[in-house]
matplotlib code that plots the C-alpha trace (Angstrom):
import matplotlib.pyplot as plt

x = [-21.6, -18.4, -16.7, -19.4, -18.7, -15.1, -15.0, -17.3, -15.6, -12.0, -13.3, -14.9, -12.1, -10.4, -12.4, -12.5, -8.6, -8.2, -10.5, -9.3, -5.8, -4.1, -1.1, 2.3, 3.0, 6.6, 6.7, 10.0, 11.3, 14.8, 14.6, 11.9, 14.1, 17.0, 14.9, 13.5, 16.8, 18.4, 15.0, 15.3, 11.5, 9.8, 8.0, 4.5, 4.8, 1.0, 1.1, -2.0, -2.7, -3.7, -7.3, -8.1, -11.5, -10.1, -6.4, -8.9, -11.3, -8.5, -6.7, -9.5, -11.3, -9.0, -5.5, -7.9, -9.3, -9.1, -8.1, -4.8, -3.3, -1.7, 0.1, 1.3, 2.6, 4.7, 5.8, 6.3, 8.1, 5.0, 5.2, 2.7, 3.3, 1.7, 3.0, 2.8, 6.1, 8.4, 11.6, 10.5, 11.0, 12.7, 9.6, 12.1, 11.1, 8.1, 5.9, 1.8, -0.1, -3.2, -3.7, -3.8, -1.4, 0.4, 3.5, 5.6, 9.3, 12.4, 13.9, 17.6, 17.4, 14.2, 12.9, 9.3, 7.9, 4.9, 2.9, 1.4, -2.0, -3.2, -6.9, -8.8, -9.2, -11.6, -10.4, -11.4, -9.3, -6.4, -7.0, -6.3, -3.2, -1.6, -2.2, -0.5, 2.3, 2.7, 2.4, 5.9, 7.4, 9.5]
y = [19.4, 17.2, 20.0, 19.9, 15.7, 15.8, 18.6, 16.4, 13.0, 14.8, 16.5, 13.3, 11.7, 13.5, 14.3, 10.1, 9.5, 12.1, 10.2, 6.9, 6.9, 3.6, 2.7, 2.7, -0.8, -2.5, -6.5, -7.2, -6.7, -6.2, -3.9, -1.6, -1.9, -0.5, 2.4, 3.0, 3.5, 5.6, 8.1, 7.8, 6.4, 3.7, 0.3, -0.3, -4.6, -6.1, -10.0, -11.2, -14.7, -16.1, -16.4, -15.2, -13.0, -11.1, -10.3, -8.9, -6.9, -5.3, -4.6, -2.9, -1.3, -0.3, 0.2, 1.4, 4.7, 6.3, 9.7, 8.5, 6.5, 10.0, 10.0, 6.4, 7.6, 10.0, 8.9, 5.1, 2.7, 0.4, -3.6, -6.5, -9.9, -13.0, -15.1, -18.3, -17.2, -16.8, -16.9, -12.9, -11.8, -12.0, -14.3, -15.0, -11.6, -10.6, -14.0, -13.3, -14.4, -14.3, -13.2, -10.0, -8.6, -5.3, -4.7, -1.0, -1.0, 0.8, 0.9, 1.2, -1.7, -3.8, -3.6, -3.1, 1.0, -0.4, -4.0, -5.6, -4.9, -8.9, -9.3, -7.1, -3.5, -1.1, 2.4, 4.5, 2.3, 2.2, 6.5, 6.9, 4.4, 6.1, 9.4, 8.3, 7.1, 10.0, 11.8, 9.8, 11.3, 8.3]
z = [-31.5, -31.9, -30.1, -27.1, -27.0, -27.0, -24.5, -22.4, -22.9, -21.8, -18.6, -17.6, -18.5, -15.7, -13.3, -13.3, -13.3, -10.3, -8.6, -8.7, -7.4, -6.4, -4.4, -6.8, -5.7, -6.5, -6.6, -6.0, -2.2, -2.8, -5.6, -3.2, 0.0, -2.2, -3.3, 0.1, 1.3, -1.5, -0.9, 2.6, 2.9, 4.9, 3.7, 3.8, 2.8, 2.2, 2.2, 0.7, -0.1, -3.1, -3.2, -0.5, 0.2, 3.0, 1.1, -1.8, 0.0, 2.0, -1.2, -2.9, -0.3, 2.5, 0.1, -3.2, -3.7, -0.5, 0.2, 2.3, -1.0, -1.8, 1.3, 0.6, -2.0, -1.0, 2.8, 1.8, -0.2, -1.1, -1.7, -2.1, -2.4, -1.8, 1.5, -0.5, -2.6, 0.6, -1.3, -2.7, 0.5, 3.8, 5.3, 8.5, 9.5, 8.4, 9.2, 9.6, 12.2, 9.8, 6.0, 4.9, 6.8, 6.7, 8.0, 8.7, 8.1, 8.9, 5.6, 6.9, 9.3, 8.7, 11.6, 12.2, 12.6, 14.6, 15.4, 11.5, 10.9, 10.7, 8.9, 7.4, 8.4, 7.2, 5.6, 8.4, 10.8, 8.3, 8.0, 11.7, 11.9, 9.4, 11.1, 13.8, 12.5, 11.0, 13.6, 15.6, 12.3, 10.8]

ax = plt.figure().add_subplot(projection="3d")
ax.plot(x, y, z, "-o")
ax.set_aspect("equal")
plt.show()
């Protein structure tokens, strides 16, 4: 019977970790941009603000759990930060319109892959934005 528990316990265990996958986020700009470039890989910045309901739902709906975070993972170079401590990152370029906000970057010159996602945007939105940019193969 132990046996039976343990056996039961571990597999649920897993079955529960595989299923929950996150974003590997970094939280220091620099130290991400300089390991985008060495790995050749692009940026995917999230600004949140502190407090903020939107910056929270978009974090753990839309960048939480969803069957794209994988792909995150492996395509991009992944950092969030909160606007309100502009001196972590470069806030000259990357400067919201509205909170969240999500921007795309070309790790070897900054610039921008495609317009910031500003707001909130659902996972199914975010699924097919990421599919095409994919698809321009950056």
């Amino acid at each position: 019977m132990k046996h039976c528990f343990i056996l039961v316990f571990f597999f649920s265990t897993l079955l529960y970790s595989r299923t929950l996958e996150h974003i590997r986020w970094h939280w220091d700009y620099d130290r991400a941009l300089i390991e985008a470039k060495q790995k050749h890989k692009p940026i995917m910045l999230f600004l949140q603000k502190k407090n903020s309901k939107e910056s929270k739902k978009m974090l753990f709906t839309t960048l939480c759990n969803q069957s794209y975070i994988k792909d995150i993972n492996q395509k991009y170079i992944s950092i969030v930060l909160f606007f309100e401590e502009k001196n972590l990152y470069p806030s000259e370029l990357f400067y919201p319109e509205s909170l969240p906000a999500v921007f795309f970057i070309d790790s070897k010159n900054e610039s921008l892959l495609i317009n910031p996602i500003f707001g909130y945007m659902p996972p199914d939105q975010f699924r097919i934005l990421l599919e095409n940019l994919n698809k321009k193969k950056i």
